[in-house]
VOPAGU-2260 file (C-alpha; in pm, 1 decimal, decimal comma):
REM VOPAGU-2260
SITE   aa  ch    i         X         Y         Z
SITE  UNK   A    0   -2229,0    4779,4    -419,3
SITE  UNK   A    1   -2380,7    4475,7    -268,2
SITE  UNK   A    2   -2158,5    4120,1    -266,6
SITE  UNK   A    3   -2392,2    3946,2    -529,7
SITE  UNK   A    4   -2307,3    4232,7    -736,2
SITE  UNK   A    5   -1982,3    4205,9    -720,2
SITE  UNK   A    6   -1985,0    3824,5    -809,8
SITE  UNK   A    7   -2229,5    3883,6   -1091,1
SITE  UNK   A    8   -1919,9    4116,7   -1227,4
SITE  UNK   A    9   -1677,0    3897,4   -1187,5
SITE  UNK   A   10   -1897,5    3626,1   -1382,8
SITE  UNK   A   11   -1982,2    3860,5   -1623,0
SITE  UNK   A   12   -1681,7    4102,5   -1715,5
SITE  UNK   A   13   -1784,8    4160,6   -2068,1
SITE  UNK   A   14   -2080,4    4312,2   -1962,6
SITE  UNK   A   15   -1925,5    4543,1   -1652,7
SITE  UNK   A   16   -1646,3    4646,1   -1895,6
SITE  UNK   A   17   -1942,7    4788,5   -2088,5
SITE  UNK   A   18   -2092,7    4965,7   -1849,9
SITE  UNK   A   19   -1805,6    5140,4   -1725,7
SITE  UNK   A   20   -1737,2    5270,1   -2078,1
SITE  UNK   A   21   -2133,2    5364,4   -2119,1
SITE  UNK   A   22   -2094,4    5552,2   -1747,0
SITE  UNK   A   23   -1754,8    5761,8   -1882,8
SITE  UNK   A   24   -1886,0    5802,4   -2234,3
SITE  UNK   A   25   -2181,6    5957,0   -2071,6
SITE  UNK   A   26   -1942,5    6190,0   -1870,6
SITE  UNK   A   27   -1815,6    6311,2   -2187,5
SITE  UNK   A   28   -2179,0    6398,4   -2339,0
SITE  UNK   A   29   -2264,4    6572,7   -2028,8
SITE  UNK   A   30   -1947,5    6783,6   -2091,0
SITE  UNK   A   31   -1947,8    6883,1   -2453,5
SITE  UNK   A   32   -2339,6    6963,6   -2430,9
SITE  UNK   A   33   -2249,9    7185,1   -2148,2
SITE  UNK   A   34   -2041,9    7344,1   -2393,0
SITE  UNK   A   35   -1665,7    7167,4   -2390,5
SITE  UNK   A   36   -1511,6    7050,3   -2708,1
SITE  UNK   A   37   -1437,3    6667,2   -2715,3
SITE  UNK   A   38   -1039,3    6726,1   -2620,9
SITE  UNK   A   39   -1183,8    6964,9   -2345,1
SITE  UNK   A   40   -1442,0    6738,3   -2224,5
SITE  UNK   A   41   -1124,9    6451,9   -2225,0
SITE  UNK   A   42    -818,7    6668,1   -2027,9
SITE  UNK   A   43   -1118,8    6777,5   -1738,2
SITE  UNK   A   44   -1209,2    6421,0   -1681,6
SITE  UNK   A   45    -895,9    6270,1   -1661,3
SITE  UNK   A   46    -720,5    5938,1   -1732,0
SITE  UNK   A   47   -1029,4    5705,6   -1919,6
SITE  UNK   A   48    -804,3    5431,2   -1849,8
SITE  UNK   A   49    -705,2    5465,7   -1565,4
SITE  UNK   A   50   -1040,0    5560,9   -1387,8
SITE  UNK   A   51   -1193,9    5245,7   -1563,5
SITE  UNK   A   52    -923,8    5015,1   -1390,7
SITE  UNK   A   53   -1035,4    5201,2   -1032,7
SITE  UNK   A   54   -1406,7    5153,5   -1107,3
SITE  UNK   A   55   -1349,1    4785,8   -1225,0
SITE  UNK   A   56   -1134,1    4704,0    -941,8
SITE  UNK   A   57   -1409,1    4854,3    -738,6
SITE  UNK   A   58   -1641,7    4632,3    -836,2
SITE  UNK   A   59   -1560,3    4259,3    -838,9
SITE  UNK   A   60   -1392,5    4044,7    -579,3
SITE  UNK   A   61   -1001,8    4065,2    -677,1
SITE  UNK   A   62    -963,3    3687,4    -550,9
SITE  UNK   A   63   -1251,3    3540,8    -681,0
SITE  UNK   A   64   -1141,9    3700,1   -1010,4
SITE  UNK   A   65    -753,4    3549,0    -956,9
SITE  UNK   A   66    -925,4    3220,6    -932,5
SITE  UNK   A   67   -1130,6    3255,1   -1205,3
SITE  UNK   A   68    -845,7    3340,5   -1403,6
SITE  UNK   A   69    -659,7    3047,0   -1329,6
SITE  UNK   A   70    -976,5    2844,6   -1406,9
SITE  UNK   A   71   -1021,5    2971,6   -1747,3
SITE  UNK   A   72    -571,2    2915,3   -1821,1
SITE  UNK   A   73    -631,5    2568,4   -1711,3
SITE  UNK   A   74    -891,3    2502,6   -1907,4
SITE  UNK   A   75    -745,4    2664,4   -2229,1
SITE  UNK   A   76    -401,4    2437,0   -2130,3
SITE  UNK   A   77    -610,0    2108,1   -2098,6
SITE  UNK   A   78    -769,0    2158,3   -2463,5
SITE  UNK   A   79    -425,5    2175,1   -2631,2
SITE  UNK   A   80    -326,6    1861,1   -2493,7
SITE  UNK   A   81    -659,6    1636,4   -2505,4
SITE  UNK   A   82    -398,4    1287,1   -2427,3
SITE  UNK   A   83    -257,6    1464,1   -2105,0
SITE  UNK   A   84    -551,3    1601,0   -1995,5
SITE  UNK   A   85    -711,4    1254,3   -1991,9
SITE  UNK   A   86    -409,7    1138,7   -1812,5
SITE  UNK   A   87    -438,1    1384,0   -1515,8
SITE  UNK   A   88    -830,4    1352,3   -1518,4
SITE  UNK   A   89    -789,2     945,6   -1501,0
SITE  UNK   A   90    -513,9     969,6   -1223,4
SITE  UNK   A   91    -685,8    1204,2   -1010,5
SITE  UNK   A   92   -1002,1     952,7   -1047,8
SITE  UNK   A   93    -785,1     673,3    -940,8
SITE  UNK   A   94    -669,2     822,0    -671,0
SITE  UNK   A   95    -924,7     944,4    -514,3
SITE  UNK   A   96   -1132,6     649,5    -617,8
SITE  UNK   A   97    -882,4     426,8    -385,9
SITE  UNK   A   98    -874,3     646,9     -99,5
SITE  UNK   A   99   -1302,2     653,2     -81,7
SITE  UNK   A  100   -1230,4     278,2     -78,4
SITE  UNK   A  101    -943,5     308,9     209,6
SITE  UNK   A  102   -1149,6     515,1     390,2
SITE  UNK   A  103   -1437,1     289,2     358,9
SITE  UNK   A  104   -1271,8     -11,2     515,7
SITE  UNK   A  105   -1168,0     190,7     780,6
SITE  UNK   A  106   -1430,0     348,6     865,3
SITE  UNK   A  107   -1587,6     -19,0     886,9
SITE  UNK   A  108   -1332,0    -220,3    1020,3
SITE  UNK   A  109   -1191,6      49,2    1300,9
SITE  UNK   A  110   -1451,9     296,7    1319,0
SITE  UNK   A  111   -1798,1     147,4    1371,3
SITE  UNK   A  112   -1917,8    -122,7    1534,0
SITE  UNK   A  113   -2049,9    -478,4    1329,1
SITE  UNK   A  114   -2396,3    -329,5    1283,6
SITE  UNK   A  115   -2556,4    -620,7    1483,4
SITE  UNK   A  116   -2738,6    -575,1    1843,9
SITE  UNK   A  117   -2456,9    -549,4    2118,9
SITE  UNK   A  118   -2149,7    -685,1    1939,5
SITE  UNK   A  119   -1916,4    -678,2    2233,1
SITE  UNK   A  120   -2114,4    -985,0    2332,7
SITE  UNK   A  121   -2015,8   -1178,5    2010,5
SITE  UNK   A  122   -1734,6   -1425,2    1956,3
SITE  UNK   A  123   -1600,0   -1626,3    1716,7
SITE  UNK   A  124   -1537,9   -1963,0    1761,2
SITE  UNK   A  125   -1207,8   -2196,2    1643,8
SITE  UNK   A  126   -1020,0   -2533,6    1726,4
SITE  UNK   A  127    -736,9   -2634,0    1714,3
SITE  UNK   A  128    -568,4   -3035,5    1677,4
SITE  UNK   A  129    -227,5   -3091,3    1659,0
SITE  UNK   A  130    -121,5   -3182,3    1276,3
SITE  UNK   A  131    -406,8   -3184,9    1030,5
SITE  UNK   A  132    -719,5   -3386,7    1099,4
SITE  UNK   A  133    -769,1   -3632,2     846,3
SITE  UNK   A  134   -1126,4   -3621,7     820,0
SITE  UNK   A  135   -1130,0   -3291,6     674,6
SITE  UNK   A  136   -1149,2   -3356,3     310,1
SITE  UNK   A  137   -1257,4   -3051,6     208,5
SITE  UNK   A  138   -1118,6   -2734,4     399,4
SITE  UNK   A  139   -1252,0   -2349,4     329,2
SITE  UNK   A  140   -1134,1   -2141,5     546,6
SITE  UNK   A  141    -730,5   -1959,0     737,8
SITE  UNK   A  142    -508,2   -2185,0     919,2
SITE  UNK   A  143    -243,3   -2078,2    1167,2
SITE  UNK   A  144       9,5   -2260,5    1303,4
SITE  UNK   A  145      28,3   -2239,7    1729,9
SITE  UNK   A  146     288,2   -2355,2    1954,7
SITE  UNK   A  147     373,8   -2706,6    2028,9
SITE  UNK   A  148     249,4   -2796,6    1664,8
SITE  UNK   A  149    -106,4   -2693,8    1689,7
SITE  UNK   A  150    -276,1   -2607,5    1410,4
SITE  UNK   A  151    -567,5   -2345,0    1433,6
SITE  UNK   A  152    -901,9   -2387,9    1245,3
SITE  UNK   A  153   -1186,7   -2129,5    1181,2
SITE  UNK   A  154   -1449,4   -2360,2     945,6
SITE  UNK   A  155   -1656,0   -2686,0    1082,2
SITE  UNK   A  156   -1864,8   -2882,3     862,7
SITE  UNK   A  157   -2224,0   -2823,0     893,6
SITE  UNK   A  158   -2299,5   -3123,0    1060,0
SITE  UNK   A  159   -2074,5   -3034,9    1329,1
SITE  UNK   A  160   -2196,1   -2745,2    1329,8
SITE  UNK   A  161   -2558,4   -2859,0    1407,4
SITE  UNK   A  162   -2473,0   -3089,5    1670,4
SITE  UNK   A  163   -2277,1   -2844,6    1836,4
SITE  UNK   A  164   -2551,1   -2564,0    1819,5
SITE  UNK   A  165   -2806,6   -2809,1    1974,8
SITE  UNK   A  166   -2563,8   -2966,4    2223,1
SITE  UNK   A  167   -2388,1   -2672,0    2377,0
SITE  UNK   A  168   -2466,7   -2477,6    2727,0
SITE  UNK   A  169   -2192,5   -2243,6    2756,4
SITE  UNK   A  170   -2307,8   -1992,1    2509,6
SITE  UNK   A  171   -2688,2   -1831,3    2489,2
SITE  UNK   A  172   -2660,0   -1893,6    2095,3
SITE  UNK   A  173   -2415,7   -2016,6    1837,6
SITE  UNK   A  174   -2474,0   -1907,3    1449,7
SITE  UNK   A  175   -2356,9   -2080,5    1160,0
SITE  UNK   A  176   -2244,6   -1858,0     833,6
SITE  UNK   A  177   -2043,6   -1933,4     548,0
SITE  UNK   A  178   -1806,2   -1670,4     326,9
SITE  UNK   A  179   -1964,1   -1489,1      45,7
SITE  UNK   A  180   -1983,8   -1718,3    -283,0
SITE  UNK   A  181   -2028,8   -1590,8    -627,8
SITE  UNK   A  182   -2391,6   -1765,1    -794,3
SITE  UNK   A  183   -2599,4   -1647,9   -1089,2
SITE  UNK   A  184   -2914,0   -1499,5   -1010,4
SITE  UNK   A  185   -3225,9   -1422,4   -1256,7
SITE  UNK   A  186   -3587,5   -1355,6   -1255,9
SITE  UNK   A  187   -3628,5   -1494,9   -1572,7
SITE  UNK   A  188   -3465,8   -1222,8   -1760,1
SITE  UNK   A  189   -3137,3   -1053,0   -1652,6
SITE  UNK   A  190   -2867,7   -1323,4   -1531,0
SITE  UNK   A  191   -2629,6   -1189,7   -1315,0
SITE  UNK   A  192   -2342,9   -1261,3   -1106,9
SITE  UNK   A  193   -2463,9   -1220,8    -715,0
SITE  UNK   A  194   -2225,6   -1264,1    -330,0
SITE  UNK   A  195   -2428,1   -1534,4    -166,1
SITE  UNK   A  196   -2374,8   -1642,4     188,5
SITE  UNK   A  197   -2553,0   -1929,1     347,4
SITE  UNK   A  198   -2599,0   -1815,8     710,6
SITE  UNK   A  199   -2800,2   -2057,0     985,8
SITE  UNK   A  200   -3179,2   -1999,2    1012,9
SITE  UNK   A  201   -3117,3   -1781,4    1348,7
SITE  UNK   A  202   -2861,6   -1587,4    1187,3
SITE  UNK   A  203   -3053,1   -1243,4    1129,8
SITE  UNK   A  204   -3279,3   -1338,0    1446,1
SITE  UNK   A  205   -2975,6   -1401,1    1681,1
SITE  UNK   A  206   -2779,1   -1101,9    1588,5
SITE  UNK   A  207   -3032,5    -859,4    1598,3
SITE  UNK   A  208   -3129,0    -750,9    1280,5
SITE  UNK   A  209   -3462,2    -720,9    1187,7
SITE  UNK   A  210   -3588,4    -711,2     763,0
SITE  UNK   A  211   -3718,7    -354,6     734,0
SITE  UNK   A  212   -3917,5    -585,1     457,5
SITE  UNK   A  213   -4011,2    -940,8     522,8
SITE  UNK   A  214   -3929,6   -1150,7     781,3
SITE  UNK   A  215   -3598,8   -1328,2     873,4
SITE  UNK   A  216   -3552,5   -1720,1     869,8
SITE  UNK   A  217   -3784,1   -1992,4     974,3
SITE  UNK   A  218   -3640,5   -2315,2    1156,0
SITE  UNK   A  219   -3802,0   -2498,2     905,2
SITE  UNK   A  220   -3674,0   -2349,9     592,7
SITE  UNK   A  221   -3313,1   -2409,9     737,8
SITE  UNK   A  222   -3415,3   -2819,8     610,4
SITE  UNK   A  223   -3290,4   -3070,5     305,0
SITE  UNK   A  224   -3616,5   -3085,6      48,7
SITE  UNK   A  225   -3707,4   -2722,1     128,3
SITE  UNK   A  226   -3776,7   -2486,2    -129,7
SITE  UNK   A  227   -3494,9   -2213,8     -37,6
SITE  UNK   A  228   -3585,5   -1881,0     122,2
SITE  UNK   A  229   -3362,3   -1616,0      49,4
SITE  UNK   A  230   -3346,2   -1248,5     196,8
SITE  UNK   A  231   -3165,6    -971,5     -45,2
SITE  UNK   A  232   -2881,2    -714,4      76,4
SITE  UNK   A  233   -3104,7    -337,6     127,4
SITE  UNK   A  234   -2817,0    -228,8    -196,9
SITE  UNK   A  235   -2933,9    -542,2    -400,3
SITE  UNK   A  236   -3282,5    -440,0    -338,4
SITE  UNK   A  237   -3244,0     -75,5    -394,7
SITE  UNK   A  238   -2992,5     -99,3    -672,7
SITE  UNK   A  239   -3141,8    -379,7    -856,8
SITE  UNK   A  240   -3470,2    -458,7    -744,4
SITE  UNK   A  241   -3600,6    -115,6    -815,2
SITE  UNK   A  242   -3683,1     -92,9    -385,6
SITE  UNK   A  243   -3965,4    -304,4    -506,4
SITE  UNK   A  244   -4179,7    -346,1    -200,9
SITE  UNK   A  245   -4365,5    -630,1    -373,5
SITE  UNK   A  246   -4063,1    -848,5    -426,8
SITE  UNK   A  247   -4139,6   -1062,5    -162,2
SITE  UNK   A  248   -4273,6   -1414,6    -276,9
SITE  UNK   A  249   -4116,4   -1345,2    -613,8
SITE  UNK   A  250   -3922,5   -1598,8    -788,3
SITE  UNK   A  251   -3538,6   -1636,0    -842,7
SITE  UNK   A  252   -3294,4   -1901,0    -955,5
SITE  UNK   A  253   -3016,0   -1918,1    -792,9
SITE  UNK   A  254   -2762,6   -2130,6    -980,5
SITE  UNK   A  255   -3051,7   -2305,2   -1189,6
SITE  UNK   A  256   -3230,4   -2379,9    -846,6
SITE  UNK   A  257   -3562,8   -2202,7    -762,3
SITE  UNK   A  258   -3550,5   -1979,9    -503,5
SITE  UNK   A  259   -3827,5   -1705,6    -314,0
SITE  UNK   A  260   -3729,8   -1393,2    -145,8
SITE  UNK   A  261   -3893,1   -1344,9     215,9
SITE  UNK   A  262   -3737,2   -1039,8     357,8
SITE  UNK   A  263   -3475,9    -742,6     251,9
SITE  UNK   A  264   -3198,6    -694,5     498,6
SITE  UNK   A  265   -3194,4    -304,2     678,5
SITE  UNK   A  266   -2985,0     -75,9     511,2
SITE  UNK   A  267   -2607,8     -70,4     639,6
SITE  UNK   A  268   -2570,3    -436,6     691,4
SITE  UNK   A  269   -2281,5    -634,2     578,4
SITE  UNK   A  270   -2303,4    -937,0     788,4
SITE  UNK   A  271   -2010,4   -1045,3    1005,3
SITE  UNK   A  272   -1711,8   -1043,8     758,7
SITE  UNK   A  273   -1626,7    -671,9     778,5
SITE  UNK   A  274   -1525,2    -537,1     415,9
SITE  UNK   A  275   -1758,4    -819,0     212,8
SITE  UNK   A  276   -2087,6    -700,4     116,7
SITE  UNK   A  277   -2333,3    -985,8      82,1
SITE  UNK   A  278   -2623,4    -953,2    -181,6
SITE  UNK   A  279   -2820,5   -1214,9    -155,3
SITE  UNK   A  280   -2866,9   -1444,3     237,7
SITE  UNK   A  281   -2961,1   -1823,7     199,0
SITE  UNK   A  282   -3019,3   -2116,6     457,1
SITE  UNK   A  283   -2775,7   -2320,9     500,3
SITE  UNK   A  284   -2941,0   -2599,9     393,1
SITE  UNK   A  285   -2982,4   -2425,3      -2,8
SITE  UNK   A  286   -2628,3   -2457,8     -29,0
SITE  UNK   A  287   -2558,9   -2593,5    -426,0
SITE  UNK   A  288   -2183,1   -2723,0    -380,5
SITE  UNK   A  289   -2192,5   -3127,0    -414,2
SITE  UNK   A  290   -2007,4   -3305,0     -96,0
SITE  UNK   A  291   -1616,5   -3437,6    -128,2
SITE  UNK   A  292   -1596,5   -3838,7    -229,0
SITE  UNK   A  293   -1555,1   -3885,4     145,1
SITE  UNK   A  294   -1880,4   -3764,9     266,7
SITE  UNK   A  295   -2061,5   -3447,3     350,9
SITE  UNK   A  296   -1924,5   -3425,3     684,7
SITE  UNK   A  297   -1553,4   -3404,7     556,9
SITE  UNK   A  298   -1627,2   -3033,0     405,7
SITE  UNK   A  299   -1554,3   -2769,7     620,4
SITE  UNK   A  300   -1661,2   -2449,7     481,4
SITE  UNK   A  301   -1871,4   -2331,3     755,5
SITE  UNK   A  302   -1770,6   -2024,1     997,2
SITE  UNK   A  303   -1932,5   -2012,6    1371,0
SITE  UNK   A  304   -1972,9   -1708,1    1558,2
SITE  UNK   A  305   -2176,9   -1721,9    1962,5
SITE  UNK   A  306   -2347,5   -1494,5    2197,2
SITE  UNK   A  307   -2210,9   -1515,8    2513,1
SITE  UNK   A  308   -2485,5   -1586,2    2804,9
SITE  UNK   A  309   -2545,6   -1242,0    3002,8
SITE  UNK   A  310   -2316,0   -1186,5    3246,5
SITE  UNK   A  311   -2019,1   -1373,9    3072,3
SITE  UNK   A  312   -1689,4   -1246,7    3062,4
């Protein structure tokens, strides 16, 4: 008997019971037309029962059948108690629900490298003053504490930023890029809740990372008075665009303010904060937070990262 078989009658008992009892009842024809009585035709064949359990055991899997057993008790246990079955169900979703999401951080933050163009050759940059600087108004990002009564900053404001950017010699680049904000987004119909983060113009240009739609950032639409460019997460574009490939030039607002996407970031790209997934990328210049009463230039919300020049240790 060939394996399939052998599944097929452990899928199907009903039906191989049957045909073990049509196979012996058949045996018992054959021997009363031959000219047995029915007792006759009975004692010379044997134990019915117990030549059925040989045959059946013959032909089915005995594990597959154990497990297929147990199936079918579990199942009939779970219907008589519909509350504890939805207990077990919902714990073993939680649970393995976290773990995927474990796993997934991991797998990102130890595992693989930022998915950027040789990110060995990428740092991030901080200062440090001793006590707090009081022309920070406005602060957005970790401070530590060093030694000697340093304090340790990650964020600049984006004027310092730019000055520094055009200023600097020590690195071959440096890229400006905030954390992800939460904004509402619509095309005119659906509003919802989208993770912006306002990166420099040469953010997807500097690391790498070419639109497999689009185009990245121009210098120019990095400026005040611009009408903002914005480039959507390959998820976002996938999962709520429809992968629309004529979505560019099509019209958002973002937060009330009018907005054009120009590209769609490649698929597997997170930016540089490993575990936040960005949806939508903006200039820095589209940024809709008003300035602290002391002045643009005391809000500090903006995160640098540089390429170091070839050959730098």
């Amino acid at each position: 008997m060939s394996l399939w078989s052998r599944i097929k009658n452990v899928i199907y008992p009903d039906r191989h019971h049957q045909e073990i009892r049509e196979e012996l009842e058949f045996h018992l024809e054959m021997d009363q037309i031959n000219g047995r009585d029915k007792r006759q035709a009975r004692l010379r064949l044997g134990n019915v029962s117990g030549i059925a359990e040989e045959t059946r055991s013959a032909g089915i899997l005995g594990w597959l059948e154990s497990v297929s057993q147990d199936i079918r008790y579990g199942t009939r246990q779970l219907r008589k108690s519909p509350a504890w079955s939805l207990a077990i169900v919902s714990s073993l979703a939680i649970g393995l629900g976290a773990n995927s999401a474990i796993f997934a951080l991991v797998d990102a933050a130890l595992l693989k490298p930022l998915p950027v163009a040789d990110p060995d050759q990428l740092v991030m940059l901080e200062w440090s003053i001793k006590g707090r600087p009081p022309f920070v108004g406005r602060y957005g990002g970790g401070i530590r504490t060093l030694e000697g009564g340093r304090q340790q900053f990650s964020t600049v404001s984006e004027a310092v930023y730019r000055e520094f950017a055009a200023q600097q010699s020590v690195f071959a680049s440096v890229i400006g890029f905030s954390g992800p904000d939460s904004m509402t987004f619509s095309d005119g119909g659906i509003t919802e809740q989208v993770r912006v983060q306002y990166v420099s113009a040469n953010f997807f240009a500097e690391l790498g990372v070419h639109p497999i739609l689009g185009r990245p950032f121009l210098e120019d639409e990095d400026r005040r008075g611009q009408a903002p460019a914005v480039i959507v997460s390959h998820r976002y574009w996938t999962g709520r665009l429809g992968g629309d490939p004529a979505v560019l030039g099509r019209n958002f607002r973002m937060n009330n303010a009018l907005v054009h996407i120009v590209g769609v970031a490649p698929p597997g790209f997170y930016g540089l904060s490993i575990g936040e997934w960005v949806d939508v990328y903006a200039p820095l210049s589209a940024r809709f937070a008003s300035p602290p009463p002391s002045g643009e230039n005391a809000d500090w919300w903006l995160r640098q990262a540089a390429r170091l020049q070839p050959g730098s240790s």
